[in-house]
GUTOR-91397 format. One record per residue (C-alpha): y negated, z, x; residue in three letters; residue number from 0. Coordinates in Angstrom, 1 decimal, m for minus. Layout:
GUTOR-91397
> Y, Z, X, ALA, NUM $
...
***
This chain:
GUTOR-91397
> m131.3, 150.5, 169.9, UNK, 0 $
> m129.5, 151.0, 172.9, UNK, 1 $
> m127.4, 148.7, 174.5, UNK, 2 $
> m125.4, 148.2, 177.7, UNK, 3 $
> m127.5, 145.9, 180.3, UNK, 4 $
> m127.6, 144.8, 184.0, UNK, 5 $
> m131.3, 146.0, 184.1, UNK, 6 $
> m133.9, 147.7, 181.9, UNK, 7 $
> m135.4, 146.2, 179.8, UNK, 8 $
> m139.0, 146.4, 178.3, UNK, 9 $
> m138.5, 148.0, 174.3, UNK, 10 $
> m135.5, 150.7, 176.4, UNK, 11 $
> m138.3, 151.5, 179.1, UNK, 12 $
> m140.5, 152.8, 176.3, UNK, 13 $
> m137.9, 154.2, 174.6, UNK, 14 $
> m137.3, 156.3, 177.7, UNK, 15 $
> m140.7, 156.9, 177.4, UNK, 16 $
> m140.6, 159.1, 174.3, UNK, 17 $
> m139.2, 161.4, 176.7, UNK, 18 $
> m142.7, 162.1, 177.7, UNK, 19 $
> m144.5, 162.4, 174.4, UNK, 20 $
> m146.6, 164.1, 172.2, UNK, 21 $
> m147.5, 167.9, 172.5, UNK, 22 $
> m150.0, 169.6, 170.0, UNK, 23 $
> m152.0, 170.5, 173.3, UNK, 24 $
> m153.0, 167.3, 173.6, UNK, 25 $
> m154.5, 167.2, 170.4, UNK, 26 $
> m157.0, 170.4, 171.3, UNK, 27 $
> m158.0, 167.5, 174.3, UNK, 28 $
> m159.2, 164.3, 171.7, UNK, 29 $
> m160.7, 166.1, 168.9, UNK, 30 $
> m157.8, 165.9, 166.5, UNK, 31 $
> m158.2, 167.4, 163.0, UNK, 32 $
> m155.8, 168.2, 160.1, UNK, 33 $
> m156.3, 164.9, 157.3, UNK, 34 $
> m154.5, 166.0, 154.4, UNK, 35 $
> m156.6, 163.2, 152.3, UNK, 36 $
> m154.3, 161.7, 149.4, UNK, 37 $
> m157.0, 159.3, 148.0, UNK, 38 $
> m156.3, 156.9, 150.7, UNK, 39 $
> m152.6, 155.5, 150.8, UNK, 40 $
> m152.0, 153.2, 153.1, UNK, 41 $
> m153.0, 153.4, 156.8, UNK, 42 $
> m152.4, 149.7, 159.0, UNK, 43 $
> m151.9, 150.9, 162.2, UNK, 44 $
> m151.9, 148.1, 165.3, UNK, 45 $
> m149.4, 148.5, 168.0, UNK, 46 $
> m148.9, 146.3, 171.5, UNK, 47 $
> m146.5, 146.5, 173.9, UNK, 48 $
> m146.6, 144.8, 176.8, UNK, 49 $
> m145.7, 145.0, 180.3, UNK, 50 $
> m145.1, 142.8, 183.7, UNK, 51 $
> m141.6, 142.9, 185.8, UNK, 52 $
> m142.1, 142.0, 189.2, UNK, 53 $
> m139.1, 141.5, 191.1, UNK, 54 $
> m139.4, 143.2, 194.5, UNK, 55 $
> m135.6, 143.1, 195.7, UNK, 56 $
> m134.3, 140.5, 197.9, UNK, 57 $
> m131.9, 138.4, 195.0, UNK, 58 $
> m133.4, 136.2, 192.6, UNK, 59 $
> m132.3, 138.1, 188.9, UNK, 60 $
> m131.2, 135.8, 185.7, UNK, 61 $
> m133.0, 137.1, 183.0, UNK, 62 $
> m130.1, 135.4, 180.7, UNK, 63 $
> m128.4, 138.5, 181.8, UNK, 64 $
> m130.9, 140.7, 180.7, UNK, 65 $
> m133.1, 142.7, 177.5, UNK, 66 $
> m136.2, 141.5, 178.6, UNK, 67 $
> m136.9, 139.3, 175.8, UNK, 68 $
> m135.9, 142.3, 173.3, UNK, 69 $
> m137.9, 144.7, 172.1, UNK, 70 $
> m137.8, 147.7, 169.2, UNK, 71 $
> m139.1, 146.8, 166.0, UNK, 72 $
> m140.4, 148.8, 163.5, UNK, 73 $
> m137.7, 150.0, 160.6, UNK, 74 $
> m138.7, 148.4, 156.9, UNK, 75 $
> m138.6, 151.8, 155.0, UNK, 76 $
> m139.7, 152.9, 151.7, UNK, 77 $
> m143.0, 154.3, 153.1, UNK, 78 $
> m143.5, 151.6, 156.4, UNK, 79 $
> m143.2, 147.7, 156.5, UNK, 80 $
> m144.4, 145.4, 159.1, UNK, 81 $
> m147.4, 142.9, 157.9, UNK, 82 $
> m147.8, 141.0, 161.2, UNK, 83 $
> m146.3, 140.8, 164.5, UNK, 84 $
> m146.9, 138.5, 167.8, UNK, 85 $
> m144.8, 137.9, 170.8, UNK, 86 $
> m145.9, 136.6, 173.9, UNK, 87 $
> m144.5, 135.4, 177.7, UNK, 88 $
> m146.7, 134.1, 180.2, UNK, 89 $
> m149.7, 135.3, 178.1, UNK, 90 $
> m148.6, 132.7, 175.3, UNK, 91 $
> m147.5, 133.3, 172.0, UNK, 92 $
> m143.6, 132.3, 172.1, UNK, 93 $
> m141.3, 132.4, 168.6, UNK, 94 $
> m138.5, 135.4, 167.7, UNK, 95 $
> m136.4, 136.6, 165.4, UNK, 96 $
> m135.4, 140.2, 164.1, UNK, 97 $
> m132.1, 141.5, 164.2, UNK, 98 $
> m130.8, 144.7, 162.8, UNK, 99 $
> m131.1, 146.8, 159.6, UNK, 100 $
> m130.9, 150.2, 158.6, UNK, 101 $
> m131.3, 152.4, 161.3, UNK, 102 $
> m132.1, 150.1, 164.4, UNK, 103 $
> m134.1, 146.1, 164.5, UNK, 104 $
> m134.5, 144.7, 167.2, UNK, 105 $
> m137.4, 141.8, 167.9, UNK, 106 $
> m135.9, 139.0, 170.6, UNK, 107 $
> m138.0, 136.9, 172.0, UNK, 108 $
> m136.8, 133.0, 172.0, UNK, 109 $
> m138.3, 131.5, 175.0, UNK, 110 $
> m136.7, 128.8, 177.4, UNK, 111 $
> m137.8, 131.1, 180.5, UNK, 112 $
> m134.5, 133.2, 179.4, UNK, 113 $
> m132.4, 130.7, 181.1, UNK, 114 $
> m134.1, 130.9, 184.3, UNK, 115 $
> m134.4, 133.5, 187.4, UNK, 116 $
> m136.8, 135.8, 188.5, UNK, 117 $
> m137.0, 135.4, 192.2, UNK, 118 $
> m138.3, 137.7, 194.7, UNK, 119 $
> m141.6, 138.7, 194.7, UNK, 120 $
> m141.9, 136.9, 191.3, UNK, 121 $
> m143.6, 138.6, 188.4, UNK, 122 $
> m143.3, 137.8, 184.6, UNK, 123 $
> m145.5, 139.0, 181.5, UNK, 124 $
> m143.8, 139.4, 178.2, UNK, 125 $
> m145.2, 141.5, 175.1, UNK, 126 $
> m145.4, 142.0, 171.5, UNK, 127 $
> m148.0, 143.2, 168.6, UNK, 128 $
> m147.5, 144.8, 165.4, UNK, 129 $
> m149.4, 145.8, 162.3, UNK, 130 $
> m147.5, 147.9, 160.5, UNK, 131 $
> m148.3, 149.4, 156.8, UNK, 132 $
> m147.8, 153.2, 156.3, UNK, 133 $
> m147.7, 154.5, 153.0, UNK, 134 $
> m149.1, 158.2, 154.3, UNK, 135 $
> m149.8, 159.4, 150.2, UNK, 136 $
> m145.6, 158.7, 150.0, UNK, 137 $
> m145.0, 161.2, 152.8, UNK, 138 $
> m147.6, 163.3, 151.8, UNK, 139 $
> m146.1, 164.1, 148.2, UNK, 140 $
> m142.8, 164.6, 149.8, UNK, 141 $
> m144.0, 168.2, 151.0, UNK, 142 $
> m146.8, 169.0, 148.7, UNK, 143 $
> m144.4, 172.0, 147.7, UNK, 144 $
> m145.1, 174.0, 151.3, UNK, 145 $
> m149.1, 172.4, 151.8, UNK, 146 $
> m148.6, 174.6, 147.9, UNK, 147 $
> m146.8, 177.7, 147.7, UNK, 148 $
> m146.3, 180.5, 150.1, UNK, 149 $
> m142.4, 181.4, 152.2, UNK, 150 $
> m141.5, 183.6, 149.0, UNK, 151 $
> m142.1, 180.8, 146.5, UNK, 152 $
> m140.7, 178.3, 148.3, UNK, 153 $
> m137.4, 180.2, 148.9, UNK, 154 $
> m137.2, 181.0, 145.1, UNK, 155 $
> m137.5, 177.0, 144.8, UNK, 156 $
> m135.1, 176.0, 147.6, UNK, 157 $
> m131.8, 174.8, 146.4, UNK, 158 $
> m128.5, 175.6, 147.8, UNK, 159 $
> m125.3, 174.9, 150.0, UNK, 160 $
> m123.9, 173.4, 147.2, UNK, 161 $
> m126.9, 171.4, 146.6, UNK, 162 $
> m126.5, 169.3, 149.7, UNK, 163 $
> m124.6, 166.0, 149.2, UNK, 164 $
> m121.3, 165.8, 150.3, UNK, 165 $
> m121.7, 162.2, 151.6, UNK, 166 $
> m124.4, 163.3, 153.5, UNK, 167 $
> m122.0, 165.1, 156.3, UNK, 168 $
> m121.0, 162.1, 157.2, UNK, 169 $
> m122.7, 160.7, 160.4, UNK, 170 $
> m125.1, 163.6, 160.0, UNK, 171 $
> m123.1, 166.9, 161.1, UNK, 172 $
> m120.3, 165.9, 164.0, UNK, 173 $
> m120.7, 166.7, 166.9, UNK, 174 $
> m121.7, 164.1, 169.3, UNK, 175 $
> m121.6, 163.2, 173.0, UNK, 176 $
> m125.5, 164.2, 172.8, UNK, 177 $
> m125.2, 167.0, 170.3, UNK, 178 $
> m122.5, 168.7, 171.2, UNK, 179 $
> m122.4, 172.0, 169.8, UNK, 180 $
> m118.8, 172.7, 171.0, UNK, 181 $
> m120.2, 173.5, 174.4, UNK, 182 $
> m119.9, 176.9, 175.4, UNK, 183 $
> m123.5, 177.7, 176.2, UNK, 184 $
> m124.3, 176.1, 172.8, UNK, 185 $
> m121.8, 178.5, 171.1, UNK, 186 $
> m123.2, 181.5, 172.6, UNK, 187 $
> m126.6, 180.5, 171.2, UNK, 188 $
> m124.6, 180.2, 167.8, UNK, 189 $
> m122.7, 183.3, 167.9, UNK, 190 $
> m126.4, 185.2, 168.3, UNK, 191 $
> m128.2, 183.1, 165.4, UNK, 192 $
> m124.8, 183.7, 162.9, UNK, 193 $
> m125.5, 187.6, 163.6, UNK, 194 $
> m129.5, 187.6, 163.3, UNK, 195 $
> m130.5, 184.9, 160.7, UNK, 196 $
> m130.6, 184.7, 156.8, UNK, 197 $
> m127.9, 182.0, 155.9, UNK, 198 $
> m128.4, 182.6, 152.3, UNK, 199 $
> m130.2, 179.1, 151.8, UNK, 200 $
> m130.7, 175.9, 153.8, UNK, 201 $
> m134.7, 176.7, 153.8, UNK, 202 $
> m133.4, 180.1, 155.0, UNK, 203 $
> m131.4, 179.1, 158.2, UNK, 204 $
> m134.0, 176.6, 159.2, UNK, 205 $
> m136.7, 178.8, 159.0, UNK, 206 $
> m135.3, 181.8, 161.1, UNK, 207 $
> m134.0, 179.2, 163.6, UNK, 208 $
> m137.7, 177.8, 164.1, UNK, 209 $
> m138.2, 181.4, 164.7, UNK, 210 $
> m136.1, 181.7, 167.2, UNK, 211 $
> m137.6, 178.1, 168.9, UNK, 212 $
> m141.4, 179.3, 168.6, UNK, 213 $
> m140.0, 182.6, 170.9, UNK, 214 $
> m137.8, 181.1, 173.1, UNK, 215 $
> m138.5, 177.1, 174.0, UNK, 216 $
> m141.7, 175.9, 175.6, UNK, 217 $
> m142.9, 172.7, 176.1, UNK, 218 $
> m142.3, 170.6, 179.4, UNK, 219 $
> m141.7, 166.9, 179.9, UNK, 220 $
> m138.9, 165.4, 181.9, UNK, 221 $
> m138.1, 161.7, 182.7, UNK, 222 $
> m135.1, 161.4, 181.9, UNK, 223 $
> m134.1, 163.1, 178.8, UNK, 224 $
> m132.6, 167.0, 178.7, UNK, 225 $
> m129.2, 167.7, 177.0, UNK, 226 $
> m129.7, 170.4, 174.7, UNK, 227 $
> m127.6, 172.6, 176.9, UNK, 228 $
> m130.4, 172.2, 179.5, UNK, 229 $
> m133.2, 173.0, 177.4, UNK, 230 $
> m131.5, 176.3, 176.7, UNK, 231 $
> m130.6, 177.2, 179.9, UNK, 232 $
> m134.0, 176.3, 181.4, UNK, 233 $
> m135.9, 177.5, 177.9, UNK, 234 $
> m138.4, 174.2, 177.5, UNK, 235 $
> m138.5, 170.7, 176.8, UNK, 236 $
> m140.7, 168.1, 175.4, UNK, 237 $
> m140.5, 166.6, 171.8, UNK, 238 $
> m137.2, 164.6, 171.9, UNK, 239 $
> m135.3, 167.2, 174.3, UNK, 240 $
> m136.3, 170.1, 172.0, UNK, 241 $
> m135.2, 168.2, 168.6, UNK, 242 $
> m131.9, 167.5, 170.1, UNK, 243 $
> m131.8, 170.8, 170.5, UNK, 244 $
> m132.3, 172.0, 167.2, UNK, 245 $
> m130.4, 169.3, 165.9, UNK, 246 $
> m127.3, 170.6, 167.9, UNK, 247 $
> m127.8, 173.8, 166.4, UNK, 248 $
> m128.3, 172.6, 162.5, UNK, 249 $
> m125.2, 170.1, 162.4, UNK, 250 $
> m123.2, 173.1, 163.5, UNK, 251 $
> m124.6, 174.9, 160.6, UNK, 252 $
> m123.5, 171.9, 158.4, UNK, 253 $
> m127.2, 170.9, 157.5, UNK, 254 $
> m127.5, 167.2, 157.9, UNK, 255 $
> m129.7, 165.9, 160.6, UNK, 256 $
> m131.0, 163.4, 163.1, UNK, 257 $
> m133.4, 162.1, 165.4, UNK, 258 $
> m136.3, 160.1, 164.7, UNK, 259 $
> m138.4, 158.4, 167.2, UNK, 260 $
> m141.5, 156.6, 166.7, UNK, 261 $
> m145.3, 156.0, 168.0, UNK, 262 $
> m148.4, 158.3, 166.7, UNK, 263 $
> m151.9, 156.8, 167.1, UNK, 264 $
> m153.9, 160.0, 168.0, UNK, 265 $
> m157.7, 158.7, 169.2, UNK, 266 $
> m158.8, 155.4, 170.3, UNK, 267 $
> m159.9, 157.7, 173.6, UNK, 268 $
> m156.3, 159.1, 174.2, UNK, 269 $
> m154.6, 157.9, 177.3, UNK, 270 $
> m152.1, 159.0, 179.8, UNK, 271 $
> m150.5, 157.1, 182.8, UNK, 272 $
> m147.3, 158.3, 184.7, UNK, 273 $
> m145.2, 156.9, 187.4, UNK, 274 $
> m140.9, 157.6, 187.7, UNK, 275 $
> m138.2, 155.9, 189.7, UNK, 276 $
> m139.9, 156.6, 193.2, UNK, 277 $
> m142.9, 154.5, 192.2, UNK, 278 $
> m140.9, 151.6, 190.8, UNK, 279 $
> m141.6, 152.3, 187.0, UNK, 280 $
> m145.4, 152.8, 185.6, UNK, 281 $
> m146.6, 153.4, 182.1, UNK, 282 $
> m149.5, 154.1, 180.3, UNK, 283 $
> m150.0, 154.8, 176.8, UNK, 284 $
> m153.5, 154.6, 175.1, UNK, 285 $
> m154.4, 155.4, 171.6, UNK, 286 $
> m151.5, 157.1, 171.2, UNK, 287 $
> m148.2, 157.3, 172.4, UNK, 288 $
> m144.0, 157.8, 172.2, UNK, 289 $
> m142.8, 160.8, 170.0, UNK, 290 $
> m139.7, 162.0, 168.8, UNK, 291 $
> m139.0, 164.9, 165.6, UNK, 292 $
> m136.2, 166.0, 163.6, UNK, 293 $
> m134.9, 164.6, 160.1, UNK, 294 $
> m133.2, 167.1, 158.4, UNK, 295 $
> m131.8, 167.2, 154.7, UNK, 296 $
> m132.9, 170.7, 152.6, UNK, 297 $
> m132.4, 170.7, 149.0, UNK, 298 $
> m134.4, 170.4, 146.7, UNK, 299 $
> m136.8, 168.0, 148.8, UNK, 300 $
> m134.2, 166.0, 150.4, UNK, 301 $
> m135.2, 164.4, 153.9, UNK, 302 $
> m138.2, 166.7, 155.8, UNK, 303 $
> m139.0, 165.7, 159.1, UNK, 304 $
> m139.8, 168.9, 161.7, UNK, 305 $
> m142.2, 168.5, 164.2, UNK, 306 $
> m141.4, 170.9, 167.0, UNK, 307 $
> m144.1, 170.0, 169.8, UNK, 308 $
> m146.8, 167.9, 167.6, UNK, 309 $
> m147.3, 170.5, 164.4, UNK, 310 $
> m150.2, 173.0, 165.8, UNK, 311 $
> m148.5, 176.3, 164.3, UNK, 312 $
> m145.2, 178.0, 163.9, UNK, 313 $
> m142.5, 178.5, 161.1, UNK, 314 $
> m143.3, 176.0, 158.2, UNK, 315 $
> m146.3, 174.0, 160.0, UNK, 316 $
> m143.1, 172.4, 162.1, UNK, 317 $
> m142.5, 170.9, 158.7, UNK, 318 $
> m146.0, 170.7, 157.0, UNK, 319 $
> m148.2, 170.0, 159.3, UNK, 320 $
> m145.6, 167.3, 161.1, UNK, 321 $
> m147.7, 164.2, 162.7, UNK, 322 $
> m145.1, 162.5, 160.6, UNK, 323 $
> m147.2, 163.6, 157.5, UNK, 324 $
> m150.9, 163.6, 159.1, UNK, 325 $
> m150.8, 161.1, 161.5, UNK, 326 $
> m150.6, 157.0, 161.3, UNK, 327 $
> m146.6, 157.6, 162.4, UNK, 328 $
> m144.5, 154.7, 162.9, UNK, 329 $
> m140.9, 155.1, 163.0, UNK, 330 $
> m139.3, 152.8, 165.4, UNK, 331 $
> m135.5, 154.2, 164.9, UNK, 332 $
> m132.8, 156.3, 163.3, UNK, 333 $
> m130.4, 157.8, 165.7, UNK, 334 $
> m126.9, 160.0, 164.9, UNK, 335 $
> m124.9, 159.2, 167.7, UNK, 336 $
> m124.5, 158.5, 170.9, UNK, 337 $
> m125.7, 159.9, 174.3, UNK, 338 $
> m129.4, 157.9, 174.7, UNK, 339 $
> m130.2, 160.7, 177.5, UNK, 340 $
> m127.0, 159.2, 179.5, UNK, 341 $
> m128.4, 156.0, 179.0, UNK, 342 $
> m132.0, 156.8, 180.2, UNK, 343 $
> m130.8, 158.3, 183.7, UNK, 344 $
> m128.9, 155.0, 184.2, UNK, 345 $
> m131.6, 152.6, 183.3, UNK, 346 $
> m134.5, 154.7, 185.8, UNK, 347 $
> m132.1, 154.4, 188.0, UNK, 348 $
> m131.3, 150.7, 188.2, UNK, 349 $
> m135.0, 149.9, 187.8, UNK, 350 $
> m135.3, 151.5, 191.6, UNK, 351 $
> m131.9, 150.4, 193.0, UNK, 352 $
> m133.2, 146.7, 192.3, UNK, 353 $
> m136.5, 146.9, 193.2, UNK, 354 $
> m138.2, 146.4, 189.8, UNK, 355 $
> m141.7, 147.1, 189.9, UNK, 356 $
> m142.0, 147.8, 186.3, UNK, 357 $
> m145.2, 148.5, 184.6, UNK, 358 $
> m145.2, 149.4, 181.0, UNK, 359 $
> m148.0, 149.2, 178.6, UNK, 360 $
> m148.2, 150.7, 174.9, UNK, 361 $
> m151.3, 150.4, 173.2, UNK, 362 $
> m151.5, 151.9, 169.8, UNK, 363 $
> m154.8, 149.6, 168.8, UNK, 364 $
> m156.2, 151.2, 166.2, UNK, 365 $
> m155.9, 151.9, 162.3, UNK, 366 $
> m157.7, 151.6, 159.2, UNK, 367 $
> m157.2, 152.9, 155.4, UNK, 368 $
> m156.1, 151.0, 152.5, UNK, 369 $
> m157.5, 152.3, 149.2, UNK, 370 $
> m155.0, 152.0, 146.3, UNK, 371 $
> m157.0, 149.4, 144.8, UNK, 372 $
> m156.8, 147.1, 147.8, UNK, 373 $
***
């Protein structure tokens, strides 16, 4: 969720965070394997964020008029639900309640400290934990077809144009402020695919335009977020830049799609620590860390997630071997419109114009399986 504020707060900060997320070179770095197991269906994965603001400016700040106190919570889906969750300020538990639905919930914390100020040189500590339940044999089954068959078999299988629901355009193919593929270095990138892909089927399309993003894109991180006209010009981005990306390019082609973002716990050894806004924000993520993927609608299978930066291979692993499907994955939100990039660059940037030392923890704790008989 992202939402107009005087300063930034925690849940947006890591948000901005998925911004430098999850490449399959880090994988090589922890020992990650393939698990295609479908005995085991449920993992519980545990997840804390937590972080201290320390006001190093020279006004005191009322946190009344800020999203400190809110965080992202985990969507209730189908194949995820939330079993547990904590919130704390000062390093004690405090109470909440959730807001939201659908495509965005939000966790706000209720604490009497919201009516107060943080004065100079003050710091304060606020953080949440969740256990969420992931249903991975769910996800699993939804693309047993292509862990199956070969390309050929699975284009004789693929459905249609026709075969994609007309209420799906909706809020799925316009262009937006973020995926604008009215923008003239966008067209020129879809003038060259018209004349050198198979449109004969969705399956088709996507396919030869994963082509062309396995030859042409590389991976890079940036804080804040590319516009998909920049990761063409500058040919690389990291997972949410290059989604947005190929997002742009498959609404234009009238196949319904968005961006999901989420956290993947990778190894309880995994950890990475960066610094932005001159020195003023710091984050570290161990276990795991802040990913973004496309959702994309291809008949007959419905909603397949692609994995540009996080799928170790090319051409159908983007879709296979997605840490959507083989890693404990938590979706954190659904997002069609809007310009969260925009937002990003604006939030770094007020968290060093007022002096907020910022220091931003997300901890993916660990997970276990859950056999069916549990």
């Amino acid at each position: 969720m992202y939402v107009n504020m005087k300063i930034i707060p925690i849940f947006l900060a890591i948000m901005i965070l998925c911004s430098a997320c999850i490449s399959h070179g880090m994988f090589n770095n922890y020992g990650f394997s393939i698990n295609r197991r479908l005995d085991l269906e449920n993992y519980v994965v545990g997840v804390k964020i937590y972080g201290n603001v320390t006001n190093l400016g020279r006004k005191s700040i009322h946190l009344n008029e800020t999203d400190l106190f809110v965080f992202d919570y985990p969507l209730d889906l189908s194949d995820q639900r939330v079993v547990g969750v904590k919130a704390y300020v000062e390093n004690s538990t405090s109470s909440y309640r959730i807001i939201g639905s659908g495509d965005t919930a939000s966790l706000i914390i209720e604490t009497p400290l919201a009516n107060s100020t943080l004065k100079p040189d003050d710091t304060i500590f606020v953080g949440v934990e969740y256990n969420v339940s992931i249903n991975r044999k769910d996800r699993a089954l939804t693309i047993a077809d292509f862990n199956t068959y070969n390309t050929s078999t699975l284009m004789e299988k693929a459905g249609t144009w026709d075969d994609i629901p007309q209420e799906l355009f909706m809020n799925n193919t316009e262009p937006t402020e973020l995926w604008n593929y009215t923008n003239p270095l966008i067209q020129l990138l879809l003038k060259y695919l018209s004349q050198t892909i198979n449109k004969d089927k969705p399956l088709s399309l996507v396919l030869d335009v994963l082509g062309w993003f396995d030859k042409n894109i590389v991976y890079s991180t940036r804080i804040p977020p590319r516009h998909p006209w920049e990761v063409l010009v500058e040919g690389a981005g990291d997972c949410d830049d290059q989604s947005n990306l190929l997002i742009t390019v498959l609404r234009a082609f009238k196949i319904p799609s968005y961006l999901e973002i989420g956290f993947i716990y990778i190894s309880k050894n995994y950890y990475y620590k960066g610094t932005e806004a001159n020195g003023y924000f710091i984050y570290v993520f161990k276990g795991g860390g802040g990913h973004g993927w496309v959702a994309t609608y291809i008949p007959p299978w419905g909603w397949l997630r692609i994995d540009l930066t996080a799928s170790l291979g090319k051409g159908l692993d983007h879709i296979r071997n997605a840490a959507f499907y083989i890693l404990p994955t938590i979706v954190i939100e659904r997002i069609r419109k809007g310009d969260y990039a925009v937002q990003s660059a604006k939030s770094t940037q007020e968290i060093e114009e007022k002096h907020l030392l910022t220091y931003v923890v997300l901890e993916m704790i660990d997970y276990e399986f859950v056999n069916n008989n549990s």
